[in-house]
Chimera marker file (.cmm) of the C-alpha trace (Angstrom):
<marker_set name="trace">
<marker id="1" x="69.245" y="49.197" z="75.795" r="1" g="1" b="0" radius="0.5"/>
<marker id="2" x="69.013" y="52.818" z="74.429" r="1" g="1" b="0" radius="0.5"/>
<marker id="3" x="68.831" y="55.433" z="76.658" r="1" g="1" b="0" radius="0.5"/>
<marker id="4" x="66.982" y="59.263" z="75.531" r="1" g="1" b="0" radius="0.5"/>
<marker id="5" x="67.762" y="62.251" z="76.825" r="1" g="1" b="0" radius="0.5"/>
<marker id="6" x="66.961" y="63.346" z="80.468" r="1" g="1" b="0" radius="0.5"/>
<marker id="7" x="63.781" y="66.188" z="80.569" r="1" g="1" b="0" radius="0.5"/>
<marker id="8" x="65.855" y="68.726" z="81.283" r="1" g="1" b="0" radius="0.5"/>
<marker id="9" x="68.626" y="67.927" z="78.862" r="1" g="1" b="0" radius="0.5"/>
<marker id="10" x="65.997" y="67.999" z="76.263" r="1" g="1" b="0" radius="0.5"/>
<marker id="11" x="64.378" y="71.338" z="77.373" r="1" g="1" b="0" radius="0.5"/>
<marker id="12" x="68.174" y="72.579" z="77.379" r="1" g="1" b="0" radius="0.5"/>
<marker id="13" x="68.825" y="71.615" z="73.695" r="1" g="1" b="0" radius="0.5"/>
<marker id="14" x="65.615" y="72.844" z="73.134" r="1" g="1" b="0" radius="0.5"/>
<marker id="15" x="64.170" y="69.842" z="71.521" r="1" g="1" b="0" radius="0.5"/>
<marker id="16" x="60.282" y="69.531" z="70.957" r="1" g="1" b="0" radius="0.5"/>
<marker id="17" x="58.076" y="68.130" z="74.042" r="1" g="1" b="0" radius="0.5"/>
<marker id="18" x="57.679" y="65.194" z="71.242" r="1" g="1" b="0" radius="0.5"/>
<marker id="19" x="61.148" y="64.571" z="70.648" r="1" g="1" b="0" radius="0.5"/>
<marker id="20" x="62.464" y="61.411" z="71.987" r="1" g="1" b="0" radius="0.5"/>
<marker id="21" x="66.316" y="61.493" z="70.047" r="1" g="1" b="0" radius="0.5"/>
<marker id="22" x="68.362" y="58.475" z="71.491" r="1" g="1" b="0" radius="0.5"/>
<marker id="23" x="71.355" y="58.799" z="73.198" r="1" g="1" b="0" radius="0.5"/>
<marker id="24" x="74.096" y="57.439" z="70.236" r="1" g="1" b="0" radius="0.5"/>
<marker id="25" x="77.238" y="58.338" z="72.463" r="1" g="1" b="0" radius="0.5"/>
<marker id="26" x="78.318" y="56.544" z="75.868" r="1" g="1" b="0" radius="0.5"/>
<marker id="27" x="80.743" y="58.970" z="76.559" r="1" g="1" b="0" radius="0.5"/>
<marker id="28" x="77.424" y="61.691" z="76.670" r="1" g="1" b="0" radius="0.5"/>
<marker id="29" x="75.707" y="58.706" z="78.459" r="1" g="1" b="0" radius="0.5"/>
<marker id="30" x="78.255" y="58.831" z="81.420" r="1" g="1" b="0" radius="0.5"/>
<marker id="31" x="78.523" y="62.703" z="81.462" r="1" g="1" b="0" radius="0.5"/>
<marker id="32" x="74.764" y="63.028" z="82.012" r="1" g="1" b="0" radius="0.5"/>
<marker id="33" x="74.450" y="60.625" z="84.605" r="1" g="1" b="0" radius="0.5"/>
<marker id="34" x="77.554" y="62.233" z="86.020" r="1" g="1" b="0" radius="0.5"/>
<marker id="35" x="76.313" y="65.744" z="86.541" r="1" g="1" b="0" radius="0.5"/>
<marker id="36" x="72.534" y="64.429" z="87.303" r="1" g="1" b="0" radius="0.5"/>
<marker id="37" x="74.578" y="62.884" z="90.502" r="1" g="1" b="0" radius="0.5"/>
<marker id="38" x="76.725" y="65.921" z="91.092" r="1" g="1" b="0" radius="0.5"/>
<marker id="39" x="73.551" y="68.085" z="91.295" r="1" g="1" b="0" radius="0.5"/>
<marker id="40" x="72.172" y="65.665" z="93.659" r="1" g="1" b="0" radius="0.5"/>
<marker id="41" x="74.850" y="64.978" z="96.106" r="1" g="1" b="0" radius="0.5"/>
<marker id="42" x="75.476" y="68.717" z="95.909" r="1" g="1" b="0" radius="0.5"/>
<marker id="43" x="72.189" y="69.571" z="97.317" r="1" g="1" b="0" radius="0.5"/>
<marker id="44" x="71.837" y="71.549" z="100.727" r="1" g="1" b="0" radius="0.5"/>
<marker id="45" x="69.947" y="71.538" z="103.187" r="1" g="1" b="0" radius="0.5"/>
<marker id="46" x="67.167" y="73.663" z="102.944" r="1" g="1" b="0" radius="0.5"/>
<marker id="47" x="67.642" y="74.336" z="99.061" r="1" g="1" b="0" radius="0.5"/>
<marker id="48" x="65.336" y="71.979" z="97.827" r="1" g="1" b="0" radius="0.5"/>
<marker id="49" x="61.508" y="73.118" z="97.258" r="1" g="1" b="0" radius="0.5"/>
<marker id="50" x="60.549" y="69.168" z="97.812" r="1" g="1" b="0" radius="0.5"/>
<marker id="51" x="61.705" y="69.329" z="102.297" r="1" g="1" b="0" radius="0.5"/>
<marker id="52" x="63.062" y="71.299" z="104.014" r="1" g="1" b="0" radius="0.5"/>
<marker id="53" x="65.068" y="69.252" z="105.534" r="1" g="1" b="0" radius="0.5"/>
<marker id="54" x="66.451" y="67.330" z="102.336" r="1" g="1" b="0" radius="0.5"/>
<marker id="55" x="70.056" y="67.403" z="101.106" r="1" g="1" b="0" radius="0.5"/>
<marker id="56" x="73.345" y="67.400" z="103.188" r="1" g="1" b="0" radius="0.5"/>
<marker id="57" x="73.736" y="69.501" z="106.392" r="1" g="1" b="0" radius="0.5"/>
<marker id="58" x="75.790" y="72.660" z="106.376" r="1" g="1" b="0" radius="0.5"/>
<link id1="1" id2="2" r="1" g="1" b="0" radius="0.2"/>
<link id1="2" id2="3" r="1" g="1" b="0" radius="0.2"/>
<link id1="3" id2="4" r="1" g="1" b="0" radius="0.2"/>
<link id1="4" id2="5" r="1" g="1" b="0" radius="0.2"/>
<link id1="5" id2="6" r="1" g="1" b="0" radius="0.2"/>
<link id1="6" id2="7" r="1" g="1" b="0" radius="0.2"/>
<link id1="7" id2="8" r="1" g="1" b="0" radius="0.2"/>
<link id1="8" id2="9" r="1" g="1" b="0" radius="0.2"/>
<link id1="9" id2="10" r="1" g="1" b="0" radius="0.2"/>
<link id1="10" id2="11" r="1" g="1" b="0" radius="0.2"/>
<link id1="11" id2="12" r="1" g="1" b="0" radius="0.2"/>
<link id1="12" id2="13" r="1" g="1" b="0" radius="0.2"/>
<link id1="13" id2="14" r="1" g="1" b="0" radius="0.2"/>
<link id1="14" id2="15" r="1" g="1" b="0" radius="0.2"/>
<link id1="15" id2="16" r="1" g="1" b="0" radius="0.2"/>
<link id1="16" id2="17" r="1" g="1" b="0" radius="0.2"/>
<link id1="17" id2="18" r="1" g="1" b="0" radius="0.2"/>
<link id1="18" id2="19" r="1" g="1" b="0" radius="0.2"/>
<link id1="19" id2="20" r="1" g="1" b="0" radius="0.2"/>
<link id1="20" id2="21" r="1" g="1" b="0" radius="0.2"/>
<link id1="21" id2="22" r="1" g="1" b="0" radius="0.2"/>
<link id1="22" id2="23" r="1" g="1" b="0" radius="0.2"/>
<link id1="23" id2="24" r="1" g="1" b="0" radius="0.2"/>
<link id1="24" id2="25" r="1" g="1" b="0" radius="0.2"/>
<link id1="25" id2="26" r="1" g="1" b="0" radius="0.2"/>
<link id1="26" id2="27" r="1" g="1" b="0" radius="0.2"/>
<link id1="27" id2="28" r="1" g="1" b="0" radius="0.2"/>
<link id1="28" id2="29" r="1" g="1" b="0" radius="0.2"/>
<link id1="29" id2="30" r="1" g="1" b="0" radius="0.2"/>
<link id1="30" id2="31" r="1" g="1" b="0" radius="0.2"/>
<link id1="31" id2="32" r="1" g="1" b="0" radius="0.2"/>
<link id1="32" id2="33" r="1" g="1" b="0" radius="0.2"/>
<link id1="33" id2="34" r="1" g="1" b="0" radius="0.2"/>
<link id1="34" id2="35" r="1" g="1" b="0" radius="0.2"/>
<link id1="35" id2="36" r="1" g="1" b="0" radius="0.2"/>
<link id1="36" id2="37" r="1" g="1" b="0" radius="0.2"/>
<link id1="37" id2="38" r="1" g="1" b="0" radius="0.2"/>
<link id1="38" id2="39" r="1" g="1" b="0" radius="0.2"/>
<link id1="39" id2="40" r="1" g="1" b="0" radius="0.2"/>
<link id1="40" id2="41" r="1" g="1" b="0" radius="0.2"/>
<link id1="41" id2="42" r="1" g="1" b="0" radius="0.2"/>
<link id1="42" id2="43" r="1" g="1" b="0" radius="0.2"/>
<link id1="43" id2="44" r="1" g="1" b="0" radius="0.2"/>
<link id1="44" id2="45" r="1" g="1" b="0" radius="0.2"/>
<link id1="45" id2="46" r="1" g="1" b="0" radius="0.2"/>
<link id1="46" id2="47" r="1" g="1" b="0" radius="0.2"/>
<link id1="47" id2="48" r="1" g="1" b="0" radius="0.2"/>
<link id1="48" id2="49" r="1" g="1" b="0" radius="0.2"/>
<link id1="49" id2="50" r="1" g="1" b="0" radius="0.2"/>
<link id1="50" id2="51" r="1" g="1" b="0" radius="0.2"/>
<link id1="51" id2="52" r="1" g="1" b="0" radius="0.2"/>
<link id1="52" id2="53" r="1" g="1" b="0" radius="0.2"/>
<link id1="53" id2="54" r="1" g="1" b="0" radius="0.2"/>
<link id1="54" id2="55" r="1" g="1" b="0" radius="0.2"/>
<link id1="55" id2="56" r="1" g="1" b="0" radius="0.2"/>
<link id1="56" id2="57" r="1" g="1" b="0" radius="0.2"/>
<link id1="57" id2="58" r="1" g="1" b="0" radius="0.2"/>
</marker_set>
């Protein structure tokens, strides 16, 4: 199965709200998932607008 771009990814290439471009590369595939789970392991405590209390412990 085909997999589009993540919301952000899309807002970052500056594609239309309408815009649903596939993802043709798996290499782009793992990168994205990659750094979408980098930027949420990476998350502190306190940093997130969601809890407080969400994200690892300094």
């Amino acid at each position: 199965m085909e997999k589009g771009y993540r919301l952000l990814e899309r807002i970052e290439l500056g594609e239309p709200k309408n815009c649903y471009e596939k993802v043709v590369s798996h290499r782009h595939l793992i990168e994205s998932i990659h750094l979408h789970l980098a930027d949420l392991l990476n998350t502190h405590a306190g940093n997130s607008m969601i809890d407080r209390e969400y994200g690892l412990p300094d």
